[in-house]
C-alpha positions in Angstrom: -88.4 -94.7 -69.3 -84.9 -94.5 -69.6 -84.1 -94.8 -65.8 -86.0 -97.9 -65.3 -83.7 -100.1 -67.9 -80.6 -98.4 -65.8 -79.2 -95.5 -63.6 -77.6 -93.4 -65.6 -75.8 -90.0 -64.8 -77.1 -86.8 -67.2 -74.6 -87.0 -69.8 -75.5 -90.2 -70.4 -79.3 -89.4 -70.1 -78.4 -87.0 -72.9 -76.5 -89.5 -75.0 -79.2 -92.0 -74.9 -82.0 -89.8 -75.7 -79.6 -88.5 -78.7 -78.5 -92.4 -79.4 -82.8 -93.6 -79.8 -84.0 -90.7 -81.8 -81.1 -90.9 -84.1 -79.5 -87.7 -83.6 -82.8 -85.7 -83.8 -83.4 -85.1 -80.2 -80.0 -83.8 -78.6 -81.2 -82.3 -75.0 -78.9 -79.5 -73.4 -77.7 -79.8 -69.4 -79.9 -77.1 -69.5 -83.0 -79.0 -70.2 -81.8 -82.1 -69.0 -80.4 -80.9 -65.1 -83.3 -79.2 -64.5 -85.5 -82.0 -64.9 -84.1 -84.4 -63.2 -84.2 -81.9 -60.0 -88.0 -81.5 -60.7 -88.1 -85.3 -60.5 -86.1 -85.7 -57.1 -88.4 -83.0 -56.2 -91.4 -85.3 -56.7 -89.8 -88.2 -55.4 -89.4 -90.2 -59.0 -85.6 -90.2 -58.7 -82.8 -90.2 -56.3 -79.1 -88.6 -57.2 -76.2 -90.1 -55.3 -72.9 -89.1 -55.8 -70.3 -91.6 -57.5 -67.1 -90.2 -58.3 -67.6 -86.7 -58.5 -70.8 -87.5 -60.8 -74.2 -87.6 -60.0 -75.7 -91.1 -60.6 -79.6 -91.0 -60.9 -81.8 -93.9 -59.9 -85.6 -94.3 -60.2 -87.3 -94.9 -56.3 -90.3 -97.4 -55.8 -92.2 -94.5 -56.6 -90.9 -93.8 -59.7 -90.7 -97.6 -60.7 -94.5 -97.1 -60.0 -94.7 -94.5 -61.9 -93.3 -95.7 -65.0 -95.0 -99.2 -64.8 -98.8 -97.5 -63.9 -98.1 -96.1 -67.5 -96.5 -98.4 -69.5 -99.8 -99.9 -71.6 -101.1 -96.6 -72.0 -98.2 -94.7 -72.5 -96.4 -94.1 -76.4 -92.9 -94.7 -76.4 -91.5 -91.7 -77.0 -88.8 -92.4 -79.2 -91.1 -95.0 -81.4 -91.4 -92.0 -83.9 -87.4 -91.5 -85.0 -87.3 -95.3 -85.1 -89.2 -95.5 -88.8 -88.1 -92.0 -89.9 -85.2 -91.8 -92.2 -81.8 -91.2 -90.8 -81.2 -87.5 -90.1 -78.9 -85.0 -91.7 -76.2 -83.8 -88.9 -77.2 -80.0 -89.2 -76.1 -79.7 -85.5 -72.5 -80.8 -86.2 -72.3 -78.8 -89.8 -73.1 -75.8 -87.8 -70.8 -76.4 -85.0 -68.2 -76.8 -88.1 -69.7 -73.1 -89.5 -69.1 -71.9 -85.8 -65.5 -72.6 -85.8 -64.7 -71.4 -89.3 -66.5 -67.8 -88.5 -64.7 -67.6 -85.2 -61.5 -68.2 -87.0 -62.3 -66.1 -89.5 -63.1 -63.3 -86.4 -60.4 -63.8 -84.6 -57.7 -63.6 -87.6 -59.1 -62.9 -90.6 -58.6 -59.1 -92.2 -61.6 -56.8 -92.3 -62.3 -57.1 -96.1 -62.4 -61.0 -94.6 -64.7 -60.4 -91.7 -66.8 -58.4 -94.2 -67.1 -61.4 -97.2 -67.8 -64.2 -94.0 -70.7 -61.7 -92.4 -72.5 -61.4 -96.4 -72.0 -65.2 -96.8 -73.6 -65.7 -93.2 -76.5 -63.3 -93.9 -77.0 -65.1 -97.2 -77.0 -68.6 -95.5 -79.6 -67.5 -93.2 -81.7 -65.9 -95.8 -82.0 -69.0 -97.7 -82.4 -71.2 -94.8 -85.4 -69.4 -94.5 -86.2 -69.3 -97.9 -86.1 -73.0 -97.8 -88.8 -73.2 -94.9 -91.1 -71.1 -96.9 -90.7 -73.3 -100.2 -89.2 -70.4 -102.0 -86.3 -70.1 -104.2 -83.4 -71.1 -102.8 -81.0 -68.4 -104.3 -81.0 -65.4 -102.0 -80.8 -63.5 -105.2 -83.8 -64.4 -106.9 
């Protein structure tokens, strides 16, 4: 769907997916790369290099494609457009990542030690959350 408004090379495939489901959906070059092969495969899309990057362009048959299922297809992206705007827990983690490698990296043991309780507390009532309980690891 994306491909037939414009080509677009993977990151940018990635950023536009991530850009119309407001952050919710952030694909990986690992999920991302893959399927686009599979679609060359089939003969959806062609990759040409431009400048060192691969620029991916729907063919006739996968212009064809996309039209043959544009009434009876849902827009995937519809669904993110009425929900409320989402909560960055992707870049809060990221932030969590660097602070605990930090931590790893210079940190003194009784350090490593208080970061690796606070950690398995965090996770605990992440979970804890999921299953409506109480929210204090302690409880």
């Amino acid at each position: 769907m994306l491909l037939a408004e414009e080509p677009m090379h993977g990151y940018q495939l990635m950023q536009a997916i991530a850009d119309r489901s407001g952050g919710r959906w952030t694909p990986s070059p690992g999920a991302i790369y893959p399927t686009i092969n599979q679609l060359e495969d089939e003969g959806l899309v062609r990759v040409t290099a431009e400048a060192g990057r691969k620029l991916v362009t729907l063919t006739d048959a996968g212009r064809e494609y996309v039209e043959g299922r544009r009434e009876t297809s849902t827009d995937p992206f519809a669904g993110f457009a009425s929900a409320e705007p989402a909560t960055d827990l992707r870049g809060l983690l990221e932030e969590l990542h660097g602070a605990t490698r930090q931590v790893g990296r210079s940190g003194s043991e009784e350090q490593r030690a208080a970061a690796a309780k606070i950690l398995a507390d965090a996770r605990r009532s992440i979970y804890l959350l999921l299953a409506d309980g109480p929210q204090n690891p302690e409880a």
